[in-house]
C-alpha positions as YAML, in Angstrom:
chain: A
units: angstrom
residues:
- id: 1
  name: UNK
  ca: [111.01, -71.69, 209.10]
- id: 2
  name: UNK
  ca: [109.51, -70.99, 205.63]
- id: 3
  name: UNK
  ca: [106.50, -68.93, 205.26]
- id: 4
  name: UNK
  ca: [105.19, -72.00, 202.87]
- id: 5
  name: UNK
  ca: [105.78, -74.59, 205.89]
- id: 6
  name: UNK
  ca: [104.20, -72.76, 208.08]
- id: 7
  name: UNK
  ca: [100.89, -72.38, 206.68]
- id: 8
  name: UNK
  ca: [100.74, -76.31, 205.33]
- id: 9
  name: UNK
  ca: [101.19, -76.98, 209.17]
- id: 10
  name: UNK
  ca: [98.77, -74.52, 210.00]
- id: 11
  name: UNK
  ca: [96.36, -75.53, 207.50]
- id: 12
  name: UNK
  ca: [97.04, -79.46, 208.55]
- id: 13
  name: UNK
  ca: [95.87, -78.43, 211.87]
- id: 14
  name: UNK
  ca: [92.75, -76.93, 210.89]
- id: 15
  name: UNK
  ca: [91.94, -79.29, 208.09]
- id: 16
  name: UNK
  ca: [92.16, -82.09, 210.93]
- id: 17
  name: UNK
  ca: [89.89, -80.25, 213.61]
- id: 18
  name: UNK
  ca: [87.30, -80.29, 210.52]
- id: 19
  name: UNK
  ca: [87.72, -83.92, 209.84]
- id: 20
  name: UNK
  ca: [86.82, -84.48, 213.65]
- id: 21
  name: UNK
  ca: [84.05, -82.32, 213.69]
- id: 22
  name: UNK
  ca: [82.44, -83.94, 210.40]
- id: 23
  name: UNK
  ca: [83.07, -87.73, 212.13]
- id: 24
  name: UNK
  ca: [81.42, -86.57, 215.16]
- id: 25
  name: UNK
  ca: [78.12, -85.44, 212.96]
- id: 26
  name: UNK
  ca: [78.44, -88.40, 211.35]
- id: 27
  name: UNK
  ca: [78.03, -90.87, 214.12]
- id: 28
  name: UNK
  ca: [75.59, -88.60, 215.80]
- id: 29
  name: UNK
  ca: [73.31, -89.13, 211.99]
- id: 30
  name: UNK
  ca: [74.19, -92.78, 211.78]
- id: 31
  name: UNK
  ca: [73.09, -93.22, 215.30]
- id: 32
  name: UNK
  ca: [69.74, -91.79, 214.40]
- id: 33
  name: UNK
  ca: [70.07, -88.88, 216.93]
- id: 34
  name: UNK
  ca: [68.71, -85.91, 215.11]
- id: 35
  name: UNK
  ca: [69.02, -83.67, 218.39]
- id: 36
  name: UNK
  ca: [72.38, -83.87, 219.13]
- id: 37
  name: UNK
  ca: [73.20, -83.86, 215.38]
- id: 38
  name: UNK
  ca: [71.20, -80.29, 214.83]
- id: 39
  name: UNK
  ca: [72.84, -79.32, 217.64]
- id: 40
  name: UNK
  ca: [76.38, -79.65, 216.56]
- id: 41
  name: UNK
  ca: [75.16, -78.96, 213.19]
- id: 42
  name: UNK
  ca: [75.13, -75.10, 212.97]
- id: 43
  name: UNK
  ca: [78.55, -74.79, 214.37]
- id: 44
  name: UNK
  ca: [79.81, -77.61, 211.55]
- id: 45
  name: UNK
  ca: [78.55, -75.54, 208.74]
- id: 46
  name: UNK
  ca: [80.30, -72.27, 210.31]
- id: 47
  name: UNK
  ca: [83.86, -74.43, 210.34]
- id: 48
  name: UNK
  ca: [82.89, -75.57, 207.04]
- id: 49
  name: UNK
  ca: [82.28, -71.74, 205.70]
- id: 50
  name: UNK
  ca: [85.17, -70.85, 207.54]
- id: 51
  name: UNK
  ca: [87.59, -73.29, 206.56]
- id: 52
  name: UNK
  ca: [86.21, -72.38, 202.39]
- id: 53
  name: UNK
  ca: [86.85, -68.45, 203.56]
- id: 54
  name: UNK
  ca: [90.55, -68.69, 204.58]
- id: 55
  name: UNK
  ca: [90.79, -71.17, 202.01]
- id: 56
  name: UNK
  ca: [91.96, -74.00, 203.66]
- id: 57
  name: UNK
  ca: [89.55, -76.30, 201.51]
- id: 58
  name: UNK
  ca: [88.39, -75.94, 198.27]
- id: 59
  name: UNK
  ca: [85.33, -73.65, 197.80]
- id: 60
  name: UNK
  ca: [83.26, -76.67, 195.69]
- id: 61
  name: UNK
  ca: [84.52, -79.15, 198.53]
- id: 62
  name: UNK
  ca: [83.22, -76.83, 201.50]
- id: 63
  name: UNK
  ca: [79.82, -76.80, 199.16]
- id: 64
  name: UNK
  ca: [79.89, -80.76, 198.39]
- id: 65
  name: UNK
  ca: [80.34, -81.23, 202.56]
- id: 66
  name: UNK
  ca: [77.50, -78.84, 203.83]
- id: 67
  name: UNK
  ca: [75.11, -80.27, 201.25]
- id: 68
  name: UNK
  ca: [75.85, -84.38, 202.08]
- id: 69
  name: UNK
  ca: [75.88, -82.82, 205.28]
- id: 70
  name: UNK
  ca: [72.45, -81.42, 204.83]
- id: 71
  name: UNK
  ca: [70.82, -84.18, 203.21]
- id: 72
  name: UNK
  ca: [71.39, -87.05, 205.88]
- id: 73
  name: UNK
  ca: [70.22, -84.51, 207.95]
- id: 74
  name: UNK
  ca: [67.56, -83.98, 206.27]
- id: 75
  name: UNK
  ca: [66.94, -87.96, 206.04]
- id: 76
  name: UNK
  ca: [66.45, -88.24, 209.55]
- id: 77
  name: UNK
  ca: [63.29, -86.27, 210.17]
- id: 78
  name: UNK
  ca: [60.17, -88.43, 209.80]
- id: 79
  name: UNK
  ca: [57.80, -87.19, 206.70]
- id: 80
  name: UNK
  ca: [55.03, -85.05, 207.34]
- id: 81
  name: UNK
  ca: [51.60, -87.18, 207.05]
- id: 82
  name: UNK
  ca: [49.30, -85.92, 204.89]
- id: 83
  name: UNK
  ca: [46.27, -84.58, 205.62]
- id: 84
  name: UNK
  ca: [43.34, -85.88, 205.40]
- id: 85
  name: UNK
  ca: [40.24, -84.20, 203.96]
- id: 86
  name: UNK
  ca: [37.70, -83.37, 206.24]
...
């Protein structure tokens, strides 16, 4: 078996346990459930990091994921009230 066919399998592989990963952190943001999705967060962005560091994905894709990523996230907690003067 070719070197070259070898890694596109391997990298098929990997690129597909990312794809799962991000769908699961997707339904866990679309489902409102900001616990469960900061708990599988942290280990996303590691895959994601990963994934840029053995180059399986492009290094401005692995950036473009973590920061969509992010920003639902981010969506999801409530805004602070302001206070009020005493």
């Amino acid at each position: 078996m070719r070197t070259n066919e070898k890694r596109r399998l391997r990298k098929r592989a990997q690129k597909a346990s990312l794809k799962t990963r991000l769908r699961t952190v997707r339904a866990l943001i679309a489902a409102n459930d900001l616990a469960g999705a900061e708990r599988v967060a942290p280990t996303t962005f590691g895959l994601i990091g990963k994934m840029r560091q053995k180059r399986v994905i492009n290094r401005k894709r692995a950036a473009r994921l973590q920061s969509r990523l992010q920003r639902s996230m981010n969506k999801l907690v409530p805004p602070a009230s302001p206070e009020k003067p005493a």
